[in-house]
N, C-alpha and C positions, 0 to 999 in steps of 0.2 A: 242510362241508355247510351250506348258509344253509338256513333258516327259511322255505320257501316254502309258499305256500299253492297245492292242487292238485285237481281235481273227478274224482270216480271214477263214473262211471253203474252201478248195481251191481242187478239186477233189477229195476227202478223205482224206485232209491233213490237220491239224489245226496247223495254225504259229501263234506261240506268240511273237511280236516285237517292237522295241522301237521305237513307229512311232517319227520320225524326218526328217531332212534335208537328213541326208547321206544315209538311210536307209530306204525310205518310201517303205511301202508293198503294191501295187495297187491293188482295189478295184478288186473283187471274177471276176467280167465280164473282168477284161484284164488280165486274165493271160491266157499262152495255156497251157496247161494241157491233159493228154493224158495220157491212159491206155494199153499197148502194150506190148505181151512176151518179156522175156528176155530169151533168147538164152544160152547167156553162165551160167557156174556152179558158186555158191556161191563164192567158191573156185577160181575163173577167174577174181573173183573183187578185186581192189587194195587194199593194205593193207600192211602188212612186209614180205611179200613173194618176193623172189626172180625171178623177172618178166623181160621179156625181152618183146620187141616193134617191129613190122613193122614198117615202114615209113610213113604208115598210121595213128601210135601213137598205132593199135592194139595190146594189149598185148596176148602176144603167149606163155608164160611157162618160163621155166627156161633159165637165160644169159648164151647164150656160151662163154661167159670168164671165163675159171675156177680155173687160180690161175698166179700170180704173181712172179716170183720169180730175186730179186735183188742181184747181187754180185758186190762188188765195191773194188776196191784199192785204200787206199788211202796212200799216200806220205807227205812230210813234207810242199810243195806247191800244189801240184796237185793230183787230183783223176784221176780214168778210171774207170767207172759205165758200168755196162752189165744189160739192163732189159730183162727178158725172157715174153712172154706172152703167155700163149697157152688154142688156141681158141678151141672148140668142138663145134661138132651139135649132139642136142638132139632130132633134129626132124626128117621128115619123108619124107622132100624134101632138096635141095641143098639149103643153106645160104647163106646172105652176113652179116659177124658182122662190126660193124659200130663203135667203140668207142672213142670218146672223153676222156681225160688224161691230167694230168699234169708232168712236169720234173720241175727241179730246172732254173729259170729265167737266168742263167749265163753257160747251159750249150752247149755246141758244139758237136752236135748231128750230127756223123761222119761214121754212118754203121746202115746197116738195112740187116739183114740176114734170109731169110724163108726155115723153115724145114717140108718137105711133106714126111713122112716117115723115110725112109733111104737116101733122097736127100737133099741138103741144100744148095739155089740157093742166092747169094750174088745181093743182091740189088746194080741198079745206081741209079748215079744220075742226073738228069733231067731238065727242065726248068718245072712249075708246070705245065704248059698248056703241055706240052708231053707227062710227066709222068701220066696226066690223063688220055691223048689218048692210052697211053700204056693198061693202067690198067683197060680200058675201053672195051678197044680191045679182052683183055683175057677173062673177065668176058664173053662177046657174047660167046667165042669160048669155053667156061667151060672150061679152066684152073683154076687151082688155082694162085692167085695173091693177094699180098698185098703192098698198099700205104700207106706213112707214109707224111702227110703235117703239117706246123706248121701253127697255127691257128692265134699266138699271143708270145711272147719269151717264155711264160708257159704253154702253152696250145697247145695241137699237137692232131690230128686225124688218126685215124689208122684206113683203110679198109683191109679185108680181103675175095675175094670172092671164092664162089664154093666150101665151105667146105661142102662135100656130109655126107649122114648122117652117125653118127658116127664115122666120120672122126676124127683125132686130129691134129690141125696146130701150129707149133712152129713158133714166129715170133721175134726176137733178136731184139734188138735198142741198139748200143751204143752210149755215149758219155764220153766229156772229160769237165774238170772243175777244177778253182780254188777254194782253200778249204781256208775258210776264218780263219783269227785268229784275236783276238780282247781279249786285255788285259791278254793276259799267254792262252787262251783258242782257240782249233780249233774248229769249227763247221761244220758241213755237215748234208743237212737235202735234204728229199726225202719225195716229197706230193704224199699223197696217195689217195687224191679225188680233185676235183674241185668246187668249192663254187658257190652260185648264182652270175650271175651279172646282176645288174639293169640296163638296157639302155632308155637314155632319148631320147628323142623324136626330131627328125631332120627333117630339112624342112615340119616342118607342119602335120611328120608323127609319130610314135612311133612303137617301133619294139622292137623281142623279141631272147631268146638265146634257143637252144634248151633244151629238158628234161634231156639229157644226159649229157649237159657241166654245166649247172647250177645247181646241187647237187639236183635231184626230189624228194631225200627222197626213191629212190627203191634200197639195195644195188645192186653195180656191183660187189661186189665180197663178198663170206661170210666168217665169223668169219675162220682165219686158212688157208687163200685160198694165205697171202701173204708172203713171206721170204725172210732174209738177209741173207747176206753171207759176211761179211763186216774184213775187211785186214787191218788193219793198219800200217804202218812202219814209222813211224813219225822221227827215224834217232837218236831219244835221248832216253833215258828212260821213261818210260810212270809213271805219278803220277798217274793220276785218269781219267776212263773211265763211263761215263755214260749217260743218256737217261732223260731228263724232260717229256716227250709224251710217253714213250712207256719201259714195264718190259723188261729189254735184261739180256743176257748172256754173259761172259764176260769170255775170254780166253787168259792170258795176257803168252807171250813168251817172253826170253830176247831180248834185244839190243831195245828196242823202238817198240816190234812186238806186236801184240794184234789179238785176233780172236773177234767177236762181230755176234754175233744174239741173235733172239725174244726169250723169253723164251716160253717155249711148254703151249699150251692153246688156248685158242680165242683169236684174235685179229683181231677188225672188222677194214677195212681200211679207219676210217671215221675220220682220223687225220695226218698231217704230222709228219714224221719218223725223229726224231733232234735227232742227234750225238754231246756229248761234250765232248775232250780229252783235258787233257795238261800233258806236258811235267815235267822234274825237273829240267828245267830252266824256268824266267816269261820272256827272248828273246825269241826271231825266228829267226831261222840260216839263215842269209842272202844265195843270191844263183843267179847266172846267169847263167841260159840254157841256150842251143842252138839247133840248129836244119838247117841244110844244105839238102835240094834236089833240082831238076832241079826248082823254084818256087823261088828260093834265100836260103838267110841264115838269119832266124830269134832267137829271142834270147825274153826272160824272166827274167827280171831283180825284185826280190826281198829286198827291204831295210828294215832292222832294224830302227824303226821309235827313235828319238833321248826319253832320261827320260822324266816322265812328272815334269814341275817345275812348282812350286807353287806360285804364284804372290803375295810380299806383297800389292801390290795396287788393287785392284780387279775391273775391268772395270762393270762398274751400264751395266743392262738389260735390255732390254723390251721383257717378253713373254708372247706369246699370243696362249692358249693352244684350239686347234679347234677338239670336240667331235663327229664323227660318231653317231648320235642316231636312225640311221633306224634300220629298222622291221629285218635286218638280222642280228644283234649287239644284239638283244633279249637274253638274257640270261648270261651265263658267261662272254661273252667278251663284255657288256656292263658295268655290274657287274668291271670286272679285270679293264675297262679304271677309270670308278669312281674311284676305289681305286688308282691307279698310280696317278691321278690327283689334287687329296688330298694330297699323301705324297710332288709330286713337290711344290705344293703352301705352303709345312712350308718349305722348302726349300730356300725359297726367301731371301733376301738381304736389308738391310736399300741401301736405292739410284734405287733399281728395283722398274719397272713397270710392269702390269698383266692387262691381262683382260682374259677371257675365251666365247668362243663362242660354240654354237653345231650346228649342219644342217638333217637335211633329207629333206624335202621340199625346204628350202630355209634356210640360215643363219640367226642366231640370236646371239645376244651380250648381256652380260650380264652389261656392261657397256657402257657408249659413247663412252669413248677414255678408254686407260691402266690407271690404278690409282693404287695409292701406297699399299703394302702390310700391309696395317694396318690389326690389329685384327679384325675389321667391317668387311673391305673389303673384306677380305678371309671369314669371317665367313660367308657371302653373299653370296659368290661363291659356297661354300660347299652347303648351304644351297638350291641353284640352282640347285647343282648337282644331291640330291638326291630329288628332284622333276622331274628330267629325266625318260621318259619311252623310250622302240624302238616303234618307228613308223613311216612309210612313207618311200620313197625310197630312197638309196643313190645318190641324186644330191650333185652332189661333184662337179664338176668345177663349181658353183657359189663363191661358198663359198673361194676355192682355189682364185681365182679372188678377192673376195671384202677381203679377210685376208689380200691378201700381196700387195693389193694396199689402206690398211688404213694409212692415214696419222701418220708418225712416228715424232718424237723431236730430229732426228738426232742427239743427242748426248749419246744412251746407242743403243749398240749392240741389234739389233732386232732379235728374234730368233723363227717361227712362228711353232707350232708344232702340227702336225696334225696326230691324235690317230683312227685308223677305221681296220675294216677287210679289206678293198681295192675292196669288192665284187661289181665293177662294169664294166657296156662294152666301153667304151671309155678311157680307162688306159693310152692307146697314148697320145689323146685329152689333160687330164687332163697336164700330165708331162710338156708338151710342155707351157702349160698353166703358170706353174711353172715356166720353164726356161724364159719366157717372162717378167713373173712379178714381181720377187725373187728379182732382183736389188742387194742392197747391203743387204737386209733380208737372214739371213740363215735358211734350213728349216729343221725341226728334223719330222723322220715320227714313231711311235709307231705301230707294225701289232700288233692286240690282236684278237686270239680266235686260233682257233688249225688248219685249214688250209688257211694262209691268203694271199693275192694275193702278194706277195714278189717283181713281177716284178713292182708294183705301187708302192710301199713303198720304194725297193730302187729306184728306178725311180727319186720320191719327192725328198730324198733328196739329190740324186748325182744331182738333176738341180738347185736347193737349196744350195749347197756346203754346206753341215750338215751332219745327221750321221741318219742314220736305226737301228730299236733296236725292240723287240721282246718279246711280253709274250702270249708264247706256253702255259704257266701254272700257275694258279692263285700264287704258290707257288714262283714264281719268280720275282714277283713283286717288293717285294721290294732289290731286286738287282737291278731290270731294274733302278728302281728309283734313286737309289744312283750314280748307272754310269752315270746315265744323270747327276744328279747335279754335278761330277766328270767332266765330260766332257765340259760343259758349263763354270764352273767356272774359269777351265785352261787346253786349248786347246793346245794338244802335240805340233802340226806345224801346222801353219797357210801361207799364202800370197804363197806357196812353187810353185820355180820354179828350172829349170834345165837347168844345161849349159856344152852342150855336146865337146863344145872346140875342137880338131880337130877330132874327135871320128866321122868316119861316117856313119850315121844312118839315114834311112826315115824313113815315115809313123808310129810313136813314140805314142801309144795310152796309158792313154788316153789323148785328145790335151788339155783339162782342167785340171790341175791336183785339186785331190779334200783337202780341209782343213782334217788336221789328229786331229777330235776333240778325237776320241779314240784312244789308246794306238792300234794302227794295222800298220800293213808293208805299204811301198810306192810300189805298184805291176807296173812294167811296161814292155810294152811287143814293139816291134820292126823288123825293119831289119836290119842287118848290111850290108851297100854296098864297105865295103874293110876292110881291116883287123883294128881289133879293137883295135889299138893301142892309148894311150892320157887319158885326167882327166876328168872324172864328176862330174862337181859340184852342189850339193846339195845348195840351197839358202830355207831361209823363216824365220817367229818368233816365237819363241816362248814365252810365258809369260815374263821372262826377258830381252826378247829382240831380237835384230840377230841372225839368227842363219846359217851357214856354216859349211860343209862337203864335203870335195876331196874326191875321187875314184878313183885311177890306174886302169884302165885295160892295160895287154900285151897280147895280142894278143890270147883270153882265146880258149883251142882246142874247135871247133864245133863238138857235137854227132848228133846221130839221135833220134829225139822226135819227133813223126808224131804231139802229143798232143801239141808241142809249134806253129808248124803251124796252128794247128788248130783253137786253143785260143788267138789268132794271127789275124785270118781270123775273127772273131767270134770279136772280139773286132772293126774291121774295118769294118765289116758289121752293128754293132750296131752305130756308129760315122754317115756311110753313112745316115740310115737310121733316125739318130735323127735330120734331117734336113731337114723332112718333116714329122710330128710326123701325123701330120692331113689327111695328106693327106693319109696316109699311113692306118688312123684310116678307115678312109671313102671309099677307094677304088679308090684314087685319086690319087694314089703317083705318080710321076713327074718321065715321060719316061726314061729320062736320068740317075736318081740318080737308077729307077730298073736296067737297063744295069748293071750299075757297082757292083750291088748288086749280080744278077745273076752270073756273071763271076768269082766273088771269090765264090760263090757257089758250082761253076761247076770247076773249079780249085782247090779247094780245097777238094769238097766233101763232101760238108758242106751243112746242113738242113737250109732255110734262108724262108722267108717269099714266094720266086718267084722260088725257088728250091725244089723238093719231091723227095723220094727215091720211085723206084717202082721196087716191083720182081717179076718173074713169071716162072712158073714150068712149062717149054715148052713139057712135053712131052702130047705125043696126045693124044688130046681128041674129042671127037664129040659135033660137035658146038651146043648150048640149045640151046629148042624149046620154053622152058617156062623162063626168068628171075628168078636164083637164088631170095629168101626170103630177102627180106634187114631187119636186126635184128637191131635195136639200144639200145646201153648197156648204162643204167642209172649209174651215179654215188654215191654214200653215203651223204648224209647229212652232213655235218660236225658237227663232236663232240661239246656241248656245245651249241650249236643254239638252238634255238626250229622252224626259221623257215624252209619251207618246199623250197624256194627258187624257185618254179615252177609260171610262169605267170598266175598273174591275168588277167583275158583279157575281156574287155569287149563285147557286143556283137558286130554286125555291118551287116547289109546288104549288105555294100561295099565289094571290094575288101580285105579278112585276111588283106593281108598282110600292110595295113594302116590301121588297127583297132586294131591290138595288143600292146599290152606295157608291158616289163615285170618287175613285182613288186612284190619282195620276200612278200609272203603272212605269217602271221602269224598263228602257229599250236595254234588254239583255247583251247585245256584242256575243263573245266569243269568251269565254267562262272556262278557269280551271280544273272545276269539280271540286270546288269549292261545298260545303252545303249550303243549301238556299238556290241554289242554281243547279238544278239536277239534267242527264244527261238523257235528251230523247233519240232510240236510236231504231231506226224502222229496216225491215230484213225485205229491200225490194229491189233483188240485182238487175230487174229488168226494166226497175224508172229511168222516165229522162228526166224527171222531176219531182221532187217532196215536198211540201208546206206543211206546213204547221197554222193553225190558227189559232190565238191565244184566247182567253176568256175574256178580254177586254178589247178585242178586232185586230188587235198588231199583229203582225206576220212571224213568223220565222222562217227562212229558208234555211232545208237542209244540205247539207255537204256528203261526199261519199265520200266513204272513209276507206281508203288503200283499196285493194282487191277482193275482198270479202264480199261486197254488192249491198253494204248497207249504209244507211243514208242516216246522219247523227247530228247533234247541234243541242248544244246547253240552251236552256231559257228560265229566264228567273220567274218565279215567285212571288211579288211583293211580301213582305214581314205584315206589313198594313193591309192586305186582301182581309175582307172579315169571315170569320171563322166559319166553315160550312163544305158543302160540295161544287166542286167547278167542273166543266169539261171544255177540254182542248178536242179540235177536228184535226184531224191528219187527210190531205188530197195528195195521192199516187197517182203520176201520172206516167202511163209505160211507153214504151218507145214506137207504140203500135197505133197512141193516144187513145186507145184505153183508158178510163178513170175511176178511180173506186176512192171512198171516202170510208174512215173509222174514227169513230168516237171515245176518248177517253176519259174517265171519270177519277177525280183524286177529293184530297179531304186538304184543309187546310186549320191549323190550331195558334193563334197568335196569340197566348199568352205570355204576358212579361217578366221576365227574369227576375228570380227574387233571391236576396239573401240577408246575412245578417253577419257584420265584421264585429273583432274586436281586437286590440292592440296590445301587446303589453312592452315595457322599454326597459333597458338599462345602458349607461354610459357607451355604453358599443354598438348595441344595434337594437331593432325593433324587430318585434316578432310580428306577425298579422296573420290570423286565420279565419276564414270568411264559412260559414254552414250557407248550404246552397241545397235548390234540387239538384236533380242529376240531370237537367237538361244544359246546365251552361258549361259551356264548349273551352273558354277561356276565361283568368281573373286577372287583369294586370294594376297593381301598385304605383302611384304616382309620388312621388316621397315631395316635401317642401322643397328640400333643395336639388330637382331636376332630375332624379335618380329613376327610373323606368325598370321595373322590375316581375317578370310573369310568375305567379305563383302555379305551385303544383297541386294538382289532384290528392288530395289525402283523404280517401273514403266517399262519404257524400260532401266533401267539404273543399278547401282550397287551403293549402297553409305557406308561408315563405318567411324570408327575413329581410331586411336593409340594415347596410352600415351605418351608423350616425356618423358624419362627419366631426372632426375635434373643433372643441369649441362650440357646439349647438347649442344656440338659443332660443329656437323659436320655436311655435305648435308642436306639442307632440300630435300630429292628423296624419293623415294620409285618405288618399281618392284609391278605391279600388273602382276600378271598368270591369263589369261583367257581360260578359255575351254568351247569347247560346246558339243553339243550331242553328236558327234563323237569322241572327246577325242582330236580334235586337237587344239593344242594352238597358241598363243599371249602371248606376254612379253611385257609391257608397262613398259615403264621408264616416272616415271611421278614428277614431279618438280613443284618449285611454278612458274615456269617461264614458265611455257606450259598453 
């Protein structure tokens, strides 16, 4: 089938499209199409306005969240974070705001406080089934009341009902957290939106996330709406304070003191808030807290990790570097991984192996097995790389699966390193995936783009026994880069274990402890059940060999830190739970392991998966007649994306809720006429406006095109929409404001390009001819040595030749790229033995 371009009149509407497989445009009799007011004002249609939702999805004006404000302490191990939120109503009946958030992956989320004027009602804590009934309860009787549930360890929901209009409601969250340090440097970062997450399809169904938790593209908060207040006491003298993500202001005070906020201006909240300080020393003051109430006596044990030494013998490699290339990777953090990925590969080693794979749909290899870093081999790889586009969803536990169970040579350190934004919903799933299959592979995870799902990336590699690393900003790249090959090449302690001698201590988190490939503390936290008198000893290797360290304690005084219990609680609650990662995913978790989880919730007072906080401002009110407005507050977009992160959803007569799947859709731009991106063009010389609405809520506005009176604009497709029927709405709006709306119905076919190469050679050049359907559009030839070469069409098939260069000693292979209409490809590794 060619590539032709074809005009359909379709109620007043002329589509110009790339008839093919993935896109075909049904013939002018099957579409429904329909001419009917539009109600709402031009003004009412989506677009960069600041939009707030019913439950219905209908959009009703301005988000009652109207601004943010964060103050944090931070210490030389530990923070205490205060979030302020306060909600308003703009409208002209009673609300409920609804908003989805993120907090830091590690934090112990320990208070929830609501302020209804001049009263300020201290949230408990719950089992989540009570705290619903609680909050359930109020909302009937119009009280004001707010829930705080955790969704996922980074992701938390926060209701807020009965804010009458005009009202303002203050709602507090605190938490408590370890503040990371890694190589002389502390870090502390605070996300300020929530990313799409792709969820694949279970028992036969496929399912989706809401507009609110998956970044819609509508902000929840505008430019100026969010603020720090940030405290440093780090305990030494402060060298240097500053921000990769975000302009701050910097107020340094003696003794290790520092003040820290945004500088004045806009600052849209469409990126995580990363803090970097270090001190004038490259240590970290070792330190054992404590903390004594009726709950026992726990303690926080901080070690100074031993120098790094440098190996004269250097243990050979095998890494195997695995690319995110979906549709929500589009842009800079596709961009930022290519290039990190390039500088590791000169990085290699005479005696290291490589291969390099990518995924969105499913995994692909750019080799059979790891092969040596020759100049070919890399220059193949690179050349791979920038043939990379984003497209298709993050299916990521395939790929996690077929990486770390590829058959290894057991004799070089296997090190499998997996580079993505983590923007998906089965994060649980995935890790546990990891911890199953890791073995003796270690696994290194890369976050790249500016809000990236953290609790997956350290997840990978705490189950992996590897190390988590980070490029917030294009500009840090090649730092990240150098520490990995630092860290890889001579890993501070390794095999490390602990021997507590007659020191008595329970429940000792964490019960793995993890390899210290980067220069960072051994953090551990504890009970003591008698006084803590005797030696610890420090066991493991490093490069040169054994390594051992004694520790005295006598009997060190116990203060009061609510924070060590808490983080304490928060590390035992994350252990219980990682021993049912699945089940936990699924809504399946095992009776017995929630009990235990629950009970340090509620003992503790601690936000956990089966625990919520709920407040409620008891004074009286008269019970509604009509149910408060349920408002739901969309999140930002993340910086650097271009996609819009909201589900494509196909259509379906069934039951929604087995017909949705959510697949970050890509923001179209202005399009060639390319296929895959077909050409909508509406015949209305008398609009003063056209929109477009896409199957997944993003916009398009149209353009008019010269003098004709018709209104035109490319929009893509996604390759990854799953296969079925979609409709697109078209709003006309004429110069009279007049409005009429039409419905368009198309098909979509995403099947994968298949073919089958074979090779034949002689001393001058190589033949290659590839048997194909007749959907793939293009074949191109990748030779060993650098050679780029398009083959032609010959029947249903593809055939071409390469020169060998004189002298040729290497593989007779070659990589054919296949693509078809759609843009999705095939990677054929073709040989003369196929």
């Amino acid at each position: 089938m060619t590539n032709t371009q074809k005009w359909f009149l379709l109620g007043g509407l002329l589509v110009m499209g790339s008839v093919g497989r993935w896109g075909t445009v049904p013939s002018a009799h099957a579409q429904d199409t329909t001419t009917t007011p539009v109600t709402a004002s031009v003004d009412d249609l989506p677009g960069s306005q600041l939009l707030a939702r019913d439950k219905e999805g209908t959009r009703l004006g301005v988000c009652p969240l109207e601004k943010t404000d964060v103050s944090a302490q931070l210490g030389p191990q530990m923070g205490q974070t205060v979030v302020k939120q306060v909600f308003g109503n703009p409208y002209d009946v009673p609300i409920e705001a609804v908003y989805t958030f993120a907090l830091p992956e590690n934090a112990a989320v320990n208070g929830l406080t609501l302020q209804v004027g001049n009263r300020r009602i201290v949230g408990q804590i719950q089992t989540k089934e009570k705290a619903s009934q609680i909050y359930e309860a109020a909302k009937r009787a119009g009280k004001v009341a707010a829930l705080l549930d955790q969704k996922r360890p980074n992701s938390f929901s926060q209701k807020v009902a009965n804010i009458t209009p005009g009202q303002k409601i203050t709602v507090e969250i605190s938490y408590s957290q370890t503040v990371a340090w890694r190589d002389g440097d502390y870090e502390w970062n605070f996300p300020l939106t929530v990313g799409p997450r792709y969820a694949p399809p279970t028992d036969g169904q496929t399912t989706t996330t809401t507009p609110a938790e998956n970044g819609g593209g509508e902000a929840a908060l505008a430019p100026g709406s969010v603020s720090f207040d940030i405290r440093i006491n780090a305990g030494l003298p402060l060298q240097a304070v500053e921000s990769p993500s975000h302009e701050i202001e910097v107020t340094e005070q003696s003794g290790g003191e520092a003040h820290v906020d945004l500088k004045e201006g806009s600052t849209l909240p469409n990126r995580d808030f990363v803090l970097h300080y270090r001190t004038s020393t490259e240590q970290i003051s070792e330190a054992l807290v404590t903390h004594r109430d009726g709950l026992g006596t726990f303690f926080s044990l901080s070690l100074q990790p031993p120098a790094r030494v440098e190996s004269a013998q250097m243990r050979p490699k095998e890494l195997i570097w695995v690319l995110d290339r979906s549709g929500s990777m589009d842009g800079s953090p596709l961009e930022s991984a290519k290039k990190l990925i390039e500088k590791q590969l000169d990085s290699l080693h005479t005696g290291d192996t490589f291969n390099l794979w990518s995924f969105s749909f499913g995994p692909e290899a750019v080799f059979d097995k790891p092969v040596a870093p020759t100049a070919d081999n890399i220059a193949l790889a690179k050349r791979y790389l920038a043939t990379l586009d984003s497209r298709g969803p993050t299916d990521m536990l395939p790929v996690v699966k077929a990486a770390l169970d590829a058959p290894t040579d057991g004799k070089r350190l296997r090190i499998v390193t997996f580079l993505t934004d983590g923007y998906v919903d089965n994060d649980m799933e995935i890790i546990a995936a990891a911890k199953a299959h890791a073995k003796t592979t270690r696994v290194w995870s890369f976050g790249v783009g500016s809000a990236v799902n953290r609790y997956l990336l350290d997840g990978l590699a705490l189950a992996g026994r590897g190390e988590s690393d980070y490029v917030t900003n294009p500009k840090e790249i090649d730092k990240v880069a150098d520490r990995f090959t630092k860290e890889v090449d001579a890993p501070v302690l390794t095999d490390i274990s602990l021997d507590w001698g007659t020191i008595p201590v329970a429940d000792v988190f964490p019960k793995a402890l993890p390899d210290l490939f980067a220069a960072r503390p051994l953090t551990i936290s504890g009970r003591f059940t008698g006084p803590a008198n005797g030696v610890l000893t420090i066991r493991g290797r490093t490069a040169s060999g054994p390594y051992e360290r004694k520790i005295t304690l006598s009997n060190p005084k116990v203060g009061q830190n609510e924070a060590i219990g808490s983080l304490w609680a928060k590390s035992n609650v994350a252990d219980v739970l990682s021993q049912d990662l699945v089940g936990l995913q699924y809504d399946k978790f095992n009776p017995a392991l929630k009990k235990k989880v629950e009970k340090l919730g509620l003992d503790f007072e601690l936000l956990t998966p089966f625990t919520s906080f709920v407040a409620v401002d008891n004074t009286p009110k008269a019970p509604v007649k009509v149910p408060p407005k349920t408002v739901t507050i969309p999140a930002n977009k993340p910086a650097g994306t271009t996609a819009t992160g909201t589900p494509y959803t196909e259509e379906s007569s069934a039951d929604a809720r087995a017909s949705k799947n959510n697949f970050a859709a890509t923001s179209s731009g202005d399009f060639t006429g390319a296929a895959g991106d077909p050409l909508l063009r509406v015949a209305a010389p008398d609009a003063a406006k056209v929109v477009a609405i896409l199957p997944d809520g993003s916009v398009k506005n149209l353009a008019k095109a010269g003098k004709s009176g018709d209104w035109e604009a490319h929009f893509d497709i996604p390759t990854y929409a799953p296969d079925g029927f979609y409709r697109m709405k078209v709003v006309i709006v004429g110069r009279d404001g007049a409005r009429r709306q039409a419905a368009l119905r198309f098909t979509v076919d995403n099947r994968a390009p298949k073919g089958i190469g074979a090779l034949r050679s002689d001393a001058k050049s190589w033949q290659i001819a590839v048997e194909s359907d007749e959907t793939i559009d293009r074949a191109i030839v990748l030779a060993p040595w650098g050679e780029k070469r398009e083959l032609k069409r010959d029947g249903n098939g593809w055939t071409g030749a390469v020169k060998v260069p004189q002298n040729w000693a290497g593989a007779r292979r070659v990589q054919v790229i296949l693509t078809d209409h759609a843009h999705n490809r095939t990677v054929l590794v073709v040989d003369e033995s196929r």
